[in-house]
C-alpha positions as CSV (number, residue, x, y, z in Angstrom):
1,X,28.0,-13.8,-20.9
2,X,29.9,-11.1,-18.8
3,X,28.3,-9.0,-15.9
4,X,28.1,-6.3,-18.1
5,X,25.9,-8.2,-20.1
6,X,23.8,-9.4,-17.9
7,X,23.3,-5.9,-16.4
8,X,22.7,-4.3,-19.6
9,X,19.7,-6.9,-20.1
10,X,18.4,-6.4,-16.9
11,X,18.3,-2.8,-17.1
12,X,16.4,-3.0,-20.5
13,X,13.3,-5.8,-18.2
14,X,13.5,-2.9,-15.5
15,X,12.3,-0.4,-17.5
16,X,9.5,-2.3,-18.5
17,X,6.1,-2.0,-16.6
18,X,4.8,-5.2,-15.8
19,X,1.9,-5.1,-12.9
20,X,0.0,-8.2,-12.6
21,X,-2.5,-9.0,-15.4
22,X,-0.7,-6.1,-18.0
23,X,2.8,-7.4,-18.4
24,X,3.3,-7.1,-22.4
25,X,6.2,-5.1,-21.8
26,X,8.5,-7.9,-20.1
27,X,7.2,-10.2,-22.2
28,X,8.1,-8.3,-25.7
29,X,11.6,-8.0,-24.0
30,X,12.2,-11.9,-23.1
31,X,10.1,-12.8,-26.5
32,X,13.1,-11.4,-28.4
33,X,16.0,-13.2,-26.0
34,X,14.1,-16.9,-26.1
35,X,13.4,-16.8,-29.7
36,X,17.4,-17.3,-30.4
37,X,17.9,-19.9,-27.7
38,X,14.4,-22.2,-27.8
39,X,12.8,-24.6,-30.1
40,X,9.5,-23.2,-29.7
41,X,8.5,-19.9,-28.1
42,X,4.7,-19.1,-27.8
43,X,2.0,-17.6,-24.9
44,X,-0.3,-20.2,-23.9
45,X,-4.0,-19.0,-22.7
46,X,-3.3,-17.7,-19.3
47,X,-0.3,-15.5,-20.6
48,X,2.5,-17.5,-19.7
49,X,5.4,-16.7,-21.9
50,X,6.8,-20.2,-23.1
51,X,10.1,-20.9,-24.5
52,X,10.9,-25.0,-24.9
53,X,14.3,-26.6,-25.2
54,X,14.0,-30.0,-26.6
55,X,16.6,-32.9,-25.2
56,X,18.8,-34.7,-28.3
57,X,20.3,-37.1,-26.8
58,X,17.2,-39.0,-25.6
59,X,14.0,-40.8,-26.8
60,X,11.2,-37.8,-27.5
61,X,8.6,-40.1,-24.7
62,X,11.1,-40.2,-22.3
63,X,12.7,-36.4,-22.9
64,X,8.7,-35.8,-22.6
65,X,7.7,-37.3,-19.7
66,X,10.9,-36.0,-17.8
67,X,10.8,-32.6,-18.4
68,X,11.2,-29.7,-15.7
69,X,9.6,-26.8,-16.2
70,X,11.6,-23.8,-14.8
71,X,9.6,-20.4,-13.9
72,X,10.5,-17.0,-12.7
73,X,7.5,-14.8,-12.9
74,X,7.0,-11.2,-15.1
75,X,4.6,-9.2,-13.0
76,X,6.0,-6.6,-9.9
77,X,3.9,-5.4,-7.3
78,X,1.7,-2.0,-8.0
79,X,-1.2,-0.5,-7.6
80,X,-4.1,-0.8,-9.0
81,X,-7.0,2.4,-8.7
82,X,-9.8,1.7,-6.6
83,X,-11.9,4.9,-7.3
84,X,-11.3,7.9,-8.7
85,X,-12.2,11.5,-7.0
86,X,-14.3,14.4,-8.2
87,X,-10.9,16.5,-8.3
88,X,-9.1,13.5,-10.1
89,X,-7.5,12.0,-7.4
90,X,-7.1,8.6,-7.4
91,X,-7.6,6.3,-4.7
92,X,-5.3,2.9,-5.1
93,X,-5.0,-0.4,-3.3
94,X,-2.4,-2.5,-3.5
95,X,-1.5,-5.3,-6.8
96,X,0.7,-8.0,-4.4
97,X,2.1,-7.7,-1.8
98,X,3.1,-4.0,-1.5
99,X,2.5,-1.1,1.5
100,X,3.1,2.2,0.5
101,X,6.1,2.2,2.1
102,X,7.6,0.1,-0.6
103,X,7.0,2.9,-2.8
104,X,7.3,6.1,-1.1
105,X,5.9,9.4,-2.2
106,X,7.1,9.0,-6.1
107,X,6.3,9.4,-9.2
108,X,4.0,6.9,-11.0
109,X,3.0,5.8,-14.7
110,X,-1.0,5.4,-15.1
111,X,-1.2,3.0,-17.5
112,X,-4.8,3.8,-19.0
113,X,-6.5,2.3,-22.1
114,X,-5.1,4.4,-24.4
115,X,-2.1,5.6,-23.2
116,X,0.2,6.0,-20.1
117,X,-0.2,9.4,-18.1
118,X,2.7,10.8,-15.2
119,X,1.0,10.8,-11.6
120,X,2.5,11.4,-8.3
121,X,1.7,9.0,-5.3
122,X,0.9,11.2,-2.3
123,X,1.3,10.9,1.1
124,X,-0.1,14.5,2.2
125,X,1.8,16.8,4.1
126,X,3.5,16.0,7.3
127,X,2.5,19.7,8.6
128,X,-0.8,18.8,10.0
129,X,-2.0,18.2,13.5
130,X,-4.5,16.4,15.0
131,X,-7.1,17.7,13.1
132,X,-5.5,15.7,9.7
133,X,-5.1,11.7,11.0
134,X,-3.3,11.3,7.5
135,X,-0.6,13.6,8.9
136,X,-0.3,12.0,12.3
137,X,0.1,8.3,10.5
138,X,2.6,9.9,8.5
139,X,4.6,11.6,11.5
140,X,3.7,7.9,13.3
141,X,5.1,5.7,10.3
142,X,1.9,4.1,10.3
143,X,0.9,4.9,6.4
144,X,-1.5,2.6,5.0
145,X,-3.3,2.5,1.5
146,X,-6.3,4.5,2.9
147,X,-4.2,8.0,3.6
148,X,-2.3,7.6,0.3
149,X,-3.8,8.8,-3.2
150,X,-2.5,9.8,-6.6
151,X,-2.1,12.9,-7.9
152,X,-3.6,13.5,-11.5
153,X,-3.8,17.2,-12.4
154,X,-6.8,16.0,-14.6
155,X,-10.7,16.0,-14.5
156,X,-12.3,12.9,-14.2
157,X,-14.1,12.8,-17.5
158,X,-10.0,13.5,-19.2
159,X,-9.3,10.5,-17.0
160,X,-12.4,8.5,-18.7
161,X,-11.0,9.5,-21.8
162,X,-7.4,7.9,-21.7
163,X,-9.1,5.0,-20.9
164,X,-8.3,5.3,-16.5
165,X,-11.4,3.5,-14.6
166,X,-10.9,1.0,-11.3
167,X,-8.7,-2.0,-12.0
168,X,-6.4,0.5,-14.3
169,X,-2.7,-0.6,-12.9
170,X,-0.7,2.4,-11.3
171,X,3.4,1.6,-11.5
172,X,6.5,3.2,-10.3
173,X,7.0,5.4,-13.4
174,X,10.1,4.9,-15.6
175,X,11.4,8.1,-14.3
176,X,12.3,5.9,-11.3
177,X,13.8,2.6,-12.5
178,X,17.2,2.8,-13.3
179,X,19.4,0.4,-11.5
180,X,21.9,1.9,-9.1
181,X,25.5,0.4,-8.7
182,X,26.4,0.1,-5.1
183,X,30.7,-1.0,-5.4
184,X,29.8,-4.9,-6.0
185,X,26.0,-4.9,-6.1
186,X,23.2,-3.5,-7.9
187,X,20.0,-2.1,-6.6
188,X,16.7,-1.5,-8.4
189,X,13.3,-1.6,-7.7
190,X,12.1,-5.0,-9.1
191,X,14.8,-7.0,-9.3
192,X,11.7,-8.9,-7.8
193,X,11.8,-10.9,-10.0
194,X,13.5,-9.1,-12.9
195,X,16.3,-10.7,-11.8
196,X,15.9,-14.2,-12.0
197,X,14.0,-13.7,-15.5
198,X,17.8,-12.4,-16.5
199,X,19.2,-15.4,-14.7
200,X,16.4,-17.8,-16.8
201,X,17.1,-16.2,-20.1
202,X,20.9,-17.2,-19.6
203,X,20.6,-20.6,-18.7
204,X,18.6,-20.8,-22.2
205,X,21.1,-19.7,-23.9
206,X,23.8,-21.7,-22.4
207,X,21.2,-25.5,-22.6
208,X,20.9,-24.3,-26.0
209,X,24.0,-25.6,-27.4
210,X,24.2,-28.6,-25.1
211,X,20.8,-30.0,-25.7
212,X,22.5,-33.1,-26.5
213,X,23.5,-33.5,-22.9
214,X,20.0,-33.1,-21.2
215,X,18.1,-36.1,-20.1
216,X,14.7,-34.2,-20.8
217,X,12.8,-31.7,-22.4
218,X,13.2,-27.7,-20.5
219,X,10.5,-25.3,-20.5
220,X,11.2,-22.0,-19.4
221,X,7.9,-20.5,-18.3
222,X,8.0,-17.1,-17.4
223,X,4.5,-16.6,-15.5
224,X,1.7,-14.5,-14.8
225,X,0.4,-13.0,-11.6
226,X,2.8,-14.9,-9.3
227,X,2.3,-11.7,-7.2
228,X,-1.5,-12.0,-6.5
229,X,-2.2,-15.4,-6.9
230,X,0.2,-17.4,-9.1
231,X,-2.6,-17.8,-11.5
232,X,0.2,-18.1,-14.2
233,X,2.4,-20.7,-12.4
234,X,-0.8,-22.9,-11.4
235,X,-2.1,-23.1,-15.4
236,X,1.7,-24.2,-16.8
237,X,1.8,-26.7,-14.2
238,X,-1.2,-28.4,-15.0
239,X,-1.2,-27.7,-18.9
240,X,2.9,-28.6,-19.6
241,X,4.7,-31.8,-20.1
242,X,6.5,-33.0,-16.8
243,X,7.1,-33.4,-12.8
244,X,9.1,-31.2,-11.3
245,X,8.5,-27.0,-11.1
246,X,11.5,-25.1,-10.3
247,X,10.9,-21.4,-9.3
248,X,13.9,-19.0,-9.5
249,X,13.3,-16.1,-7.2
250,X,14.6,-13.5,-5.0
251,X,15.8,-15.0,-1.9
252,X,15.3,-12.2,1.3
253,X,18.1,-11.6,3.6
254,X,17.2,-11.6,7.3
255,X,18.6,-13.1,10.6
256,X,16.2,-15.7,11.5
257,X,16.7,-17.1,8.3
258,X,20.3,-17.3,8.4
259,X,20.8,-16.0,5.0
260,X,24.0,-13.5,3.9
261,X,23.9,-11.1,1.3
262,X,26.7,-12.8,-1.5
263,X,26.7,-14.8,-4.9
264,X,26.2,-18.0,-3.3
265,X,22.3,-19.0,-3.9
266,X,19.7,-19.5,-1.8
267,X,18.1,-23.0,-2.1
268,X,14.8,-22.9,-0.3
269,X,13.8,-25.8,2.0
270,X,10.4,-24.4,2.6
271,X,8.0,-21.9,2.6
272,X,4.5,-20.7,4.0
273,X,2.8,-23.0,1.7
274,X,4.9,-25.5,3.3
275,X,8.2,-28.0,2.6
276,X,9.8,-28.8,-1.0
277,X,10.4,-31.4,-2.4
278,X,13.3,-32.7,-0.5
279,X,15.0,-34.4,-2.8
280,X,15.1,-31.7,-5.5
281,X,16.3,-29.4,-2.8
282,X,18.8,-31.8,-2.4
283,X,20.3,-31.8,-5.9
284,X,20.2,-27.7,-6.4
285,X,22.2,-27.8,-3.3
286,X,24.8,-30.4,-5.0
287,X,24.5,-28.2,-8.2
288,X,25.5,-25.7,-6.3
289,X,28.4,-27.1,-4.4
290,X,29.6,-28.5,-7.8
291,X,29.9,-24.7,-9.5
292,X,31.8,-24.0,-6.3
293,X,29.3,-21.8,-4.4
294,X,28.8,-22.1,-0.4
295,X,24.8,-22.7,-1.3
296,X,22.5,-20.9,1.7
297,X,19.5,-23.6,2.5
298,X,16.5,-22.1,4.2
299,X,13.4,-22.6,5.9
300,X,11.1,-19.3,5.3
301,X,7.8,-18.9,6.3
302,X,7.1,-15.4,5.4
303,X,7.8,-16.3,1.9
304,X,5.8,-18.0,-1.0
305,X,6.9,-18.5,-4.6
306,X,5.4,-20.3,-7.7
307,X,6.8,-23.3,-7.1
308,X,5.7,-23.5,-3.3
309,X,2.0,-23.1,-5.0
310,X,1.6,-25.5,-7.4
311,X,3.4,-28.0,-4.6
312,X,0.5,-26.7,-2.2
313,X,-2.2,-27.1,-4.7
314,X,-1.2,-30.4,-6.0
315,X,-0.7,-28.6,-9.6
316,X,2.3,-30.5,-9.8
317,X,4.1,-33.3,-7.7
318,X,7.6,-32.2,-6.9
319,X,8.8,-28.3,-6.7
320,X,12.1,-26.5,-5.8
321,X,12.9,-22.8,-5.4
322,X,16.7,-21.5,-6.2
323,X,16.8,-17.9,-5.1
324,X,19.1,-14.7,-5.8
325,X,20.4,-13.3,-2.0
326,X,18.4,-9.9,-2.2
327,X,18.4,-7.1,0.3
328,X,15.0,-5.1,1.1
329,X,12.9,-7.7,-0.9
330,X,9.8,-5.5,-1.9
331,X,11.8,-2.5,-1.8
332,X,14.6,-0.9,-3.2
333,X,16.2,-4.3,-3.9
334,X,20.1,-4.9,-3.6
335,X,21.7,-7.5,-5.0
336,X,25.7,-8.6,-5.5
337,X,26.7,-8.3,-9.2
338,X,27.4,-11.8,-9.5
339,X,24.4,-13.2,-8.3
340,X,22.5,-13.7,-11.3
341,X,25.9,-15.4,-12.7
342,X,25.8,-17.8,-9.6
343,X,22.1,-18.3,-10.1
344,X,22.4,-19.2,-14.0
345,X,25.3,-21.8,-13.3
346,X,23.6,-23.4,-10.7
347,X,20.6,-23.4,-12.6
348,X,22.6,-25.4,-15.7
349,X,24.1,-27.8,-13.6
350,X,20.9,-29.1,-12.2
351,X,19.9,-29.4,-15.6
352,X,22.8,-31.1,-17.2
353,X,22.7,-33.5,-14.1
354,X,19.1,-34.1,-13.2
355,X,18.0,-37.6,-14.2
């Protein structure tokens, strides 16, 4: 697959909504791609999407027992209402790990029970004085959740009507997803982790046709929640066939980690949750090197990922995270063009090679 391809598909997971808990949208999209790559494709009960590429070349126990379970998660970060106002504002917290300044004042899709409704996310006017503390966070940069609302032009009972109550999810509307070309990179909101998905739907396609050559069974889980609590990730780890978890993420860029902003993948060493699996880190990093990328290792404890929880929790015995060099993680996100390419290669040849 070109570039081109792989940013056409991206484009098409972008523009679908996918807060935590309500991500039917990514799935329908990824549904269609697995179903001409895997054996089996199929939700289980927590809403993991589940596409399975059964080894040939191997006994079915020992394919069974040595199967890897790769994940890259559909939900984005959001908002989620709170409580709505006697004028129809509404009043939202955050769905992960997102400040309002991830989003800015923008406009937002209201994803009620019955159907989706524009809104704009509000910060209030920057006019005030002292008398309006919103406005002096504002003119301070110190915006948080509490001086932020959404703007509804409708009543509350129209609101009750479409279905819009606390817990409804509030996303950046469609209006605002497009991905951007920047000369040799491409920047979106939510290539968090829209991207990797792309890079996890390749590497289907490509194991497809070499099943022969794998030494287990591959299920490509594509999880729930990994934002909030990796509810998702937790469930396929204890529920699926197999060992090892590798997570496929968005990999930030930032001094102290000593990471670049290039193809050449991020292989995580560790986490807030704590250290990986050593020797799996080991042999991504040697995948890797053998596609002919200068692979980034690094130790970050402001990040968490799937695979970090289910390590943590004991879910599942060895875990590895390859990551995607991404600028602004959280943000507007800014990625090279070839680094879902690099990502999907170095994904196979772990694959082909693992034992």
């Amino acid at each position: 697959m070109t570039v081109e391809a792989d940013y056409s598909l991206l484009e098409k997971l972008l523009f679908a909504r996918g807060p935590g808990g309500q991500e039917e949208e990514v799935v329908a999209v990824c549904r269609t791609a697995l179903e001409s790559s895997c054996d089996e494709v199929w939700l289980d009960p927590a809403n993991n999407l589940i596409g399975l590429i059964r080894a040939t070349g191997v006994a079915r126990e020992t394919a069974q027992a040595r199967a890897i379970r790769v994940m890259a998660h559909q939900d984005e970060i959001a908002m989620v209402v709170k409580r709505i106002a006697e004028d129809g504002r509404l009043h939202v917290v955050a769905l992960g790990g997102a400040f309002p300044v991830n989003f800015g004042m923008c406009p937002v899709d209201i994803m009620g029970e019955s159907e989706n409704l524009p809104g704009v996310l509000s910060f209030g006017t920057m006019h005030g004085t002292s008398e309006s503390s919103q406005s002096m966070d504002i003119l301070r940069g110190n915006v948080q959740w509490s001086d932020v609302h959404v703007i509804t032009r409708r009543t509350p009972d129209e609101l009750a009507r479409m279905g819009v109550r606390p817990g409804s999810r509030v996303v950046l509307s469609q209006h605002w997803r497009r991905p951007f070309r920047v000369h040799d990179a491409i920047a979106a909101h939510f290539l968090d982790d829209r991207a990797p998905v792309v890079a996890a739907l390749r590497a289907a396609e490509q194991l497809a046709a070499r099943r022969d050559e794998l030494a287990q069974d591959v299920y490509f889980v594509f999880t729930t929640n990994e934002e909030e609590t990796n509810a998702g990730a937790q469930y396929a780890a204890r529920t699926l066939p197999g060992l090892a978890c590798i997570a496929l993420e968005v990999g930030p860029i930032a001094d102290e980690y000593g990471t670049r902003l290039c193809a050449d993948p991020i292989i995580l060493t560790g986490d807030e949750k704590g250290l990986y699996t050593k020797t799996l880190s080991d042999a991504l990093f040697a995948a890797a090197v053998r596609c002919g990328y200068k692979p980034q290792p690094a130790l970050m404890p402001g990040f968490a990922s799937d695979a970090s929880a289910v390590l943590g929790s004991g879910s599942a015995p060895q875990a590895g995270c390859l990551a995607i060099p991404t600028e602004n993680t959280h943000g507007y996100e800014l990625i090279t063009a070839d680094g879902i390419q690099a990502c999907t290669r170095t994904l196979v040849e772990y694959l082909l090679s693992a034992e």
